[in-house]
BADRENLUM-107103 format. One record per residue (C-alpha): residue in one letter; x, y, z. Coordinates in steps of 0.2 Angstrom, whole numbers, padded with zeros to 4 digits, always signed. Example, Ala and Ser with C-alpha at 12.3 -4.5 7.8 and 13.67 -1.06 7.14 Angstrom:
REM residues 2
a+0062-0022+0039/s+0068-0005+0036/
//
This chain:
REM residues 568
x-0177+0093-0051/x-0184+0085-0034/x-0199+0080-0043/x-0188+0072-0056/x-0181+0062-0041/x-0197+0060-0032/x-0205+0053-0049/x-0187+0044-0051/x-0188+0035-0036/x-0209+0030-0036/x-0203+0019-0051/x-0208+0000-0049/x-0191-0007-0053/x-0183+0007-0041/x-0193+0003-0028/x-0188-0015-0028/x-0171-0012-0027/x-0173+0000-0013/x-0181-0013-0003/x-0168-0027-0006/x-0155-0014-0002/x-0165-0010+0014/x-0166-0029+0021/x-0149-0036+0014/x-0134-0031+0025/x-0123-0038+0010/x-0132-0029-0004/x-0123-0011-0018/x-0134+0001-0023/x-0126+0009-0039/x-0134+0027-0045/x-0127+0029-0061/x-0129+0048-0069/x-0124+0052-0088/x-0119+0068-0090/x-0120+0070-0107/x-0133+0080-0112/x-0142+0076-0129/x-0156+0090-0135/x-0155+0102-0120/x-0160+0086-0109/x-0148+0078-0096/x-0143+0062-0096/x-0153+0048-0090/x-0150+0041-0070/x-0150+0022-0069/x-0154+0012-0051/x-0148-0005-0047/x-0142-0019-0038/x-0129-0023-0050/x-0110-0011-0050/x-0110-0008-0071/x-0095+0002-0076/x-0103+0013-0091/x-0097+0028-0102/x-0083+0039-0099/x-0097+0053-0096/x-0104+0044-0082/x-0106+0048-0062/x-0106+0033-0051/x-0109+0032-0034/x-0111+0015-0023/x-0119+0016-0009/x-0118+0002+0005/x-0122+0002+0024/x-0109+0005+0036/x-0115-0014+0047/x-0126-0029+0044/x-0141-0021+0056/x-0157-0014+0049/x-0157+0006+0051/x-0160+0014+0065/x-0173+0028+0061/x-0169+0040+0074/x-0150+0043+0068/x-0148+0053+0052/x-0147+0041+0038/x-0130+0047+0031/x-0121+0043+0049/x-0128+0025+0043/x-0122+0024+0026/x-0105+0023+0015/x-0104+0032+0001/x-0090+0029-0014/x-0091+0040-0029/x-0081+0036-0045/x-0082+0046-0062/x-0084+0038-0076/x-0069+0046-0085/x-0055+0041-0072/x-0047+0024-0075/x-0055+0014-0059/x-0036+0009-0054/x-0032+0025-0053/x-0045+0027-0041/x-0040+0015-0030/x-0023+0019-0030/x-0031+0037-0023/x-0039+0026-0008/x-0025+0017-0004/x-0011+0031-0005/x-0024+0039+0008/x-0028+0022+0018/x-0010+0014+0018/x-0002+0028+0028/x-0016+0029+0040/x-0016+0009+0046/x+0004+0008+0046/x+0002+0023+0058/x-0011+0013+0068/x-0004-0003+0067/x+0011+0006+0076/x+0005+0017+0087/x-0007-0001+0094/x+0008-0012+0092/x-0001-0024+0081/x+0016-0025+0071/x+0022-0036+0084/x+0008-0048+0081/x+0012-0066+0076/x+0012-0066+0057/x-0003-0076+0051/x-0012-0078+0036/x-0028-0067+0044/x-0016-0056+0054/x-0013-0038+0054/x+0004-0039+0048/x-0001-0051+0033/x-0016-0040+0029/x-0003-0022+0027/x+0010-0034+0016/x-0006-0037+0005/x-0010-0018+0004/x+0009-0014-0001/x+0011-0028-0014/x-0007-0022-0023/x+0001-0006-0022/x+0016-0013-0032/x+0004-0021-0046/x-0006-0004-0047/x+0011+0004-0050/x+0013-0008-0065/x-0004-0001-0073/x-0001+0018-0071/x+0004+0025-0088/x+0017+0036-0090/x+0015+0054-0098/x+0017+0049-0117/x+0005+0062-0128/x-0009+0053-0136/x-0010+0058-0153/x-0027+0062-0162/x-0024+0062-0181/x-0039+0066-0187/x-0045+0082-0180/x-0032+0087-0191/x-0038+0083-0207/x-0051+0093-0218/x-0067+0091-0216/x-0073+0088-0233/x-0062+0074-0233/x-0067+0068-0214/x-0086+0068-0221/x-0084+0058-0236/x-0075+0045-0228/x-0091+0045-0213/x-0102+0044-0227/x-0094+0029-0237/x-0086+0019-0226/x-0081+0004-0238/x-0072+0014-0253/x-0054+0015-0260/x-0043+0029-0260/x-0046+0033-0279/x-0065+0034-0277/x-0066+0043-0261/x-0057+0056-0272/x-0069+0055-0286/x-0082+0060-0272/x-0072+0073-0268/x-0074+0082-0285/x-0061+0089-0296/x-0066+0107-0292/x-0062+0104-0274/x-0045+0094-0276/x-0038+0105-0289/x-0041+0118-0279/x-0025+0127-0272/x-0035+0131-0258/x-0040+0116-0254/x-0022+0110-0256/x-0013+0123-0246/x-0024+0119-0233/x-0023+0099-0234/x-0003+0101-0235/x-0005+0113-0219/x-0015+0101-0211/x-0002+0087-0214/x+0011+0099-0206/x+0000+0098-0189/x+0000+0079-0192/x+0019+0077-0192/x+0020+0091-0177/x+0007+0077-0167/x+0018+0062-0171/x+0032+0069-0167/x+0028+0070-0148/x+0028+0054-0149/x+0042+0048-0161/x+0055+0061-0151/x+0049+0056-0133/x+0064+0060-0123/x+0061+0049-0107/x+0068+0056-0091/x+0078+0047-0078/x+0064+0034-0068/x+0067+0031-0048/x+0060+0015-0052/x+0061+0001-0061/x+0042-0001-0066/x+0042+0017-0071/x+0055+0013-0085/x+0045-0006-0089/x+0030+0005-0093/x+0037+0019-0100/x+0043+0008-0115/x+0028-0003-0113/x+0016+0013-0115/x+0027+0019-0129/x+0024+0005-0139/x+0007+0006-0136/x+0006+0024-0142/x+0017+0020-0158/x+0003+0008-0163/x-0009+0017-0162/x-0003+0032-0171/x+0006+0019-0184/x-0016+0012-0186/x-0022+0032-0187/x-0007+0034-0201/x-0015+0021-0210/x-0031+0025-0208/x-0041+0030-0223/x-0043+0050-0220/x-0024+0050-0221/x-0021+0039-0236/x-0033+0051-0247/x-0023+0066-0241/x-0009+0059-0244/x-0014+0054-0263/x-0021+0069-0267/x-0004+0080-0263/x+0005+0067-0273/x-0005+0069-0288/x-0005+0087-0287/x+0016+0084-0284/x+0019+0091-0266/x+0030+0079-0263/x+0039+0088-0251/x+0025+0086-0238/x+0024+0066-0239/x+0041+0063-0239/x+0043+0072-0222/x+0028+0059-0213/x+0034+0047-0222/x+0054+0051-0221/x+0057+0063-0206/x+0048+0055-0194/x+0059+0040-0191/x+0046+0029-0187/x+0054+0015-0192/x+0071+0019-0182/x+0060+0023-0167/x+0049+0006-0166/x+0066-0004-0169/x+0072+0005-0155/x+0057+0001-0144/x+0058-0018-0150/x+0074-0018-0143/x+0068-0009-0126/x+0053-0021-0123/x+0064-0036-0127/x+0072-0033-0114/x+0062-0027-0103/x+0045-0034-0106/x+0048-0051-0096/x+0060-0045-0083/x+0056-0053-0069/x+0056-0038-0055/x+0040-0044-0047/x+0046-0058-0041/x+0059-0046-0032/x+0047-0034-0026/x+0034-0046-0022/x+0047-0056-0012/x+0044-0062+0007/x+0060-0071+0012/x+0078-0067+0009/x+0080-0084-0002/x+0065-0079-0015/x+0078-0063-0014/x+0093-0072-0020/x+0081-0083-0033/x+0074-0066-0039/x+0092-0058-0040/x+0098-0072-0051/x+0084-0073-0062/x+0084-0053-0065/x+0102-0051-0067/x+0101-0068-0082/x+0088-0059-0090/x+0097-0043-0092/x+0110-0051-0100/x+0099-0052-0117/x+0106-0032-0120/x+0118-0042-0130/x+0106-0046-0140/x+0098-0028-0142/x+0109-0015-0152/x+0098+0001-0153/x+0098+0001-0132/x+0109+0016-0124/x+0118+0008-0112/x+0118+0024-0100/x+0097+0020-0097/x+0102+0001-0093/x+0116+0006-0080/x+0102+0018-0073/x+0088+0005-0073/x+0101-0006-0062/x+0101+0008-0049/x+0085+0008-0048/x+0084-0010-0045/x+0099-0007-0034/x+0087+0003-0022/x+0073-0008-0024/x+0083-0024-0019/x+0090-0015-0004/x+0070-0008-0001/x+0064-0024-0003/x+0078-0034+0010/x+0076-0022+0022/x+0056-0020+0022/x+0057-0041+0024/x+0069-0040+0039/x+0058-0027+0047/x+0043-0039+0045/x+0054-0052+0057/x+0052-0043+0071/x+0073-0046+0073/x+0074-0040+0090/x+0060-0048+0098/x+0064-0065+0092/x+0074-0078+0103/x+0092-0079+0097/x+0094-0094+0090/x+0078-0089+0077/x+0089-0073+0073/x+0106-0080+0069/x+0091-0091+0056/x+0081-0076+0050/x+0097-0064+0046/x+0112-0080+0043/x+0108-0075+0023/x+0111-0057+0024/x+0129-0057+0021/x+0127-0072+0008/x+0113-0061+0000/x+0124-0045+0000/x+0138-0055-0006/x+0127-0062-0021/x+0120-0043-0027/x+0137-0035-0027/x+0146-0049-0038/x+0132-0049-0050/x+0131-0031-0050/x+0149-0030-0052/x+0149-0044-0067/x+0136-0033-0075/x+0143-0018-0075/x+0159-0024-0084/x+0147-0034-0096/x+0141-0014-0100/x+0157-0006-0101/x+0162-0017-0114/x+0147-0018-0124/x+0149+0005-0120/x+0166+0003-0128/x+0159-0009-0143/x+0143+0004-0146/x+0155+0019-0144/x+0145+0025-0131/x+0147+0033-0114/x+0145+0027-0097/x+0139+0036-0082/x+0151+0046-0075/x+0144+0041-0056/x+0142+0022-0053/x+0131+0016-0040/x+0139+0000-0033/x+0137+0003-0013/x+0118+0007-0013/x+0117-0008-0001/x+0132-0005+0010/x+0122+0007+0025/x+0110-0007+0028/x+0122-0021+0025/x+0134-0013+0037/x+0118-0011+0050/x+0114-0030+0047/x+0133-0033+0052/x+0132-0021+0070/x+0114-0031+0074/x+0121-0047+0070/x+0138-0043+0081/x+0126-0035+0093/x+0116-0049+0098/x+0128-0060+0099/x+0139-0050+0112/x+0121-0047+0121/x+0118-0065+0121/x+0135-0073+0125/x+0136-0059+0137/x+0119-0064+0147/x+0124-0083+0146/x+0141-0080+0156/x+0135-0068+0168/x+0120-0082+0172/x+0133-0094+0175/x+0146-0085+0183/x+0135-0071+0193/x+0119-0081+0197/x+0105-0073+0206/x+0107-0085+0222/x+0124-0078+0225/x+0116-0063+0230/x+0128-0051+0222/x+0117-0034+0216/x+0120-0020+0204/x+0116-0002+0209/x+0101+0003+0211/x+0096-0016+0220/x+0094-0025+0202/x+0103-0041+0199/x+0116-0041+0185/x+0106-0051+0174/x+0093-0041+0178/x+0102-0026+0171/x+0108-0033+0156/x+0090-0039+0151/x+0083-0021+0154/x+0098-0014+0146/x+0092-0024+0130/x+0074-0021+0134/x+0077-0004+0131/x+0083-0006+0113/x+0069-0018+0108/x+0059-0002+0109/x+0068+0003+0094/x+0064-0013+0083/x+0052-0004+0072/x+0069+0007+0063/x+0081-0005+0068/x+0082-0008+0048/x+0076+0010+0044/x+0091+0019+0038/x+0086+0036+0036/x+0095+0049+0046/x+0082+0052+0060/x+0081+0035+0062/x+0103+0032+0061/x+0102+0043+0075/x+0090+0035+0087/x+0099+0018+0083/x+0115+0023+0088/x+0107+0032+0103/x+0099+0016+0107/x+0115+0009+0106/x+0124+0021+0116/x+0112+0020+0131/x+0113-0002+0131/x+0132+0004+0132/x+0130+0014+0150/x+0120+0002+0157/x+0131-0013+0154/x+0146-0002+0160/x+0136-0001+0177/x+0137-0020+0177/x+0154-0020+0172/x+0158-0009+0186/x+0149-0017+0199/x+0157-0035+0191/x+0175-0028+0191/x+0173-0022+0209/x+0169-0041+0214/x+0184-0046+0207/x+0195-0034+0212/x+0188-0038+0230/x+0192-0054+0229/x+0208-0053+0222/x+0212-0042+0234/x+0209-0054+0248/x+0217-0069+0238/x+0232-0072+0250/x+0240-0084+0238/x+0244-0091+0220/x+0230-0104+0223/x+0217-0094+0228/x+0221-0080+0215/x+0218-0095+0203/x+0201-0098+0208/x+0195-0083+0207/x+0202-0080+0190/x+0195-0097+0188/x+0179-0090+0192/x+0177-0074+0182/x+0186-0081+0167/x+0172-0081+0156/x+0168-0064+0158/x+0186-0059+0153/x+0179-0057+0133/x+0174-0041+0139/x+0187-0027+0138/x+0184-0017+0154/x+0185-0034+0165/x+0200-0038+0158/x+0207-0021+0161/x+0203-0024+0177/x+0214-0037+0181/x+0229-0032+0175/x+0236-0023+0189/x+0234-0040+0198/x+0243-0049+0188/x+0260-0043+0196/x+0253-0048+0211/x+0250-0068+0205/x+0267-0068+0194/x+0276-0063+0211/x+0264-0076+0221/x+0269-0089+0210/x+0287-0085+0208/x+0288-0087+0229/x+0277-0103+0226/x+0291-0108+0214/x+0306-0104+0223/x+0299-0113+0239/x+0296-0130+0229/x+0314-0128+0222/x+0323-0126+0237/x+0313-0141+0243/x+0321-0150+0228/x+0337-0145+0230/x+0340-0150+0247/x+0331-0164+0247/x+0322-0174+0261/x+0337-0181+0271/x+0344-0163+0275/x+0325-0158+0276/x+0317-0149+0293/x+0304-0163+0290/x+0317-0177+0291/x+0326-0172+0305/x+0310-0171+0316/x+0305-0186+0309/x+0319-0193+0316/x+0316-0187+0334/x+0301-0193+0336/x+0310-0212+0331/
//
């Protein structure tokens, strides 16, 4: 009630707390509320200056204020403070994956829309601090537990049994029997409703034993599937040991229901299962995918790759292991590798960066693509053999060209620039801005070209996004650079033709092709000249006739000669 509170919060020790709070900007208050209720009375509410994680029926709410000044009394007191609330019964990693899955897409959103993804990368930067988000992301991932039933043995067992066994902890089976009383154990009752009970317990276990796991998208999904399972087995395998289960399962024996303990001890397959798990975590357990997903450059890539792709070899060693979930478990890695590459070169800000630091970001792409598709090809005949030993099937689909969209988009950037850049360092050198020779529009050629490229830096942020919407706006991108460099290929070919044109001999014809050469890598300006050459190969035919003429007549019966000799 709010006297409660008000009586709550008079407390000595309370009001301490609230003071510190009050003047220490750095300072939690933590209310912590039990909600288990013990005699018609709620639980108790706890105050401090000290974050305590408590019971699994517990409400927790930290409380801090939103900046480091005192508090302004004329504002309402909640616009001042920040409020987190947690219950006691949610794993506090699954809370905070809550808050990130609701925080990360908001700053990527605002780090885009305010360009901060273009920020020099530093260790205090933005960029920096969104990597950290996406790679605790990645460990939280690791720690969520996959949907494997947890199994509660003893709410199945008689209560008699359940009491005795309370009462006197430290007994052994046959006395914990005696307690029982042989009324009550000979009793067909009794029995029937023990053996009963024992049917629910194999039911239970069997949830767990006959887990059928599904096909994971991702690698630490299947890592923590196996990991939880063996987790779960133990447990049960502790609860089927446990004492309550061991009298049950002495008393039917005695009264010759074998059938009942054969079936938990025989049709459960425990033993098959756990050997089957071993085999799973062996090879699976130390497999070193965080170093892939937690990668930052294209070499801790290729280290990762190698050391992933050693490590799965070790299925030779594990015989229980289906090799349909393996090839599966490579897609996925498959996806991840090319997730990971492509989520590192869209971190380098590709476009943006001079040329020379690009051909040195993206010179490992093809090396790194090379590397993934002869190891994954190696593998895969590593499993078909081992299918074909096991006499089991393969996949009928097999996924060995996961990689090939973005490795062919690494290829077009790559080829791209280069042209862009080649193109812009002959056009400088031919074309310079002194010469005074303009584009449409009154912009320089170079000038042109750098807008032109301008234009498709807009488009850095899905330049490695490969997505259909995103495919599309590249190849627009592209497609737009294209019309604007055709412009200054138009006005470049008009130049030339121009001078050609006025090129009254072979020689002069040469110096412009002299000239302009440079520029004849591009397709349209060579087109251009074509219809010229006729022209110079007729040129230079006249140019040869006249010198042979000249040779054959030589200087004596020359014009040259004879006027020579006149003016003797």
């Amino acid at each position: 009630t709010v006297d409660d509170w008000k009586k709550f919060l008079l407390e000595a020790e309370v009001t301490r707390n609230l003071e510190t709070f009050c003047t220490d900007a750095s300072s939690t208050i933590h209310i912590a509320k039990d909600d288990h209720e013990m005699d018609g009375q709620s639980g108790a509410i706890c105050l401090s200056l000290e974050v305590q994680a408590m019971s699994d029926t517990t409400q927790h709410l930290m409380v801090r204020k939103k900046d480091a000044s005192s508090f302004n009394l004329g504002k309402d007191m909640r616009s001042q403070l920040q409020v987190v609330q947690i219950f006691g019964d949610e794993h506090p990693f699954t809370h905070l994956q809550k808050y990130l899955d609701v925080y990360d897409p908001y700053t990527t959103s605002y780090a885009k829309q305010k360009n901060i993804l273009r920020e020099k990368e530093t260790k205090v930067g933005a960029p920096a601090i969104l990597k950290s988000v996406q790679d605790l992301k990645t460990l939280l991932h690791c720690n969520q537990s996959m949907s494997i039933p947890e199994v509660h043995l003893r709410k199945h067992i008689h209560r008699e049994i359940v009491q005795v066994c309370k009462d006197h902890p430290i007994k052994s089976t046959e006395e914990y029997i005696d307690l029982l009383g042989e009324d009550l154990v000979s009793s067909s009752e009794f029995l029937n409703d023990i053996q009963r009970s024992m049917k629910d317990v194999v039911k239970e276990c069997r949830m767990v034993t006959e887990q059928d796991p599904p096909i994971f998208k991702k690698s630490l999904e299947e890592i923590q599937f196996w990991s939880d399972l063996d987790n779960a087995l133990a447990r049960m395998e502790t609860q089927l040991k446990g004492k309550e289960i061991r009298v049950v399962i002495e008393i039917l024996r005695r009264s010759k229901r074998f059938q009942t303990t054969l079936s938990l001890e025989g049709d459960l397959g425990l033993e098959t299962v756990r050997e089957k798990v071993k085999d799973y975590q062996a090879l699976l357990q130390d497999l070193p995918i965080h170093d892939l997903l937690s990668a930052k450059s294209l070499e801790q890539v290729a280290a990762a790759l190698s050391n992933i792709f050693v490590h799965m070899k070790k299925i030779n060693k594990t015989a229980k292991i289906h090799i349909q979930r393996v090839i599966w478990l490579m897609d996925s890695i498959t996806q991840e590798f090319t997730q990971q590459v492509a989520k590192i070169l869209a971190g380098q800000q590709l476009l943006h960066l001079p040329f020379d630091d690009f051909e040195k970001a993206t010179s490992g792409c093809a090396d790194l693509f090379a590397l993934w598709q002869h190891q994954h090809r190696q593998y895969l005949k590593l499993c078909q053999q081992l299918a074909k030993r096991r006499t089991q099937q393969m996949p009928e689909k097999l996924s060995l060209n996961e990689h090939l969209p973005l490795k062919t988009r690494m290829e077009q950037i790559r080829a791209f620039r280069r042209q862009h850049d080649n193109f812009l360092t002959v056009l400088k050198r031919v074309m310079p801005a002194e010469d005074g020779l303009a584009a449409a529009g009154g912009m320089s050629s170079t000038d042109e070209v750098n807008q032109a490229y301008a234009d498709v830096k807009e488009r850095n942020d899905i330049v490695v996004d490969m997505t259909d919407k995103s495919s599309q706006l590249w190849e627009i991108s592209l497609r737009q650079y294209e019309e604007r460099i055709e412009r200054v290929e138009r006005h470049i070919t008009s130049k030339l033709r121009d001078r050609l044109a006025r090129a009254g001999t072979a020689t002069e014809m040469f110096r412009v092709f002299s000239k302009f050469n440079a520029l004849f890598f591009r397709p349209k300006i060579r087109s251009a000249i074509q219809q010229y050459q006729t022209d110079l190969i007729s040129k230079v035919a006249a140019d040869i006739m006249v010198l042979q003429k000249k040779f054959t007549t030589g200087y004596d019966q020359s014009e040259s000669s004879k006027m020579s000799a006149l003016r003797n």
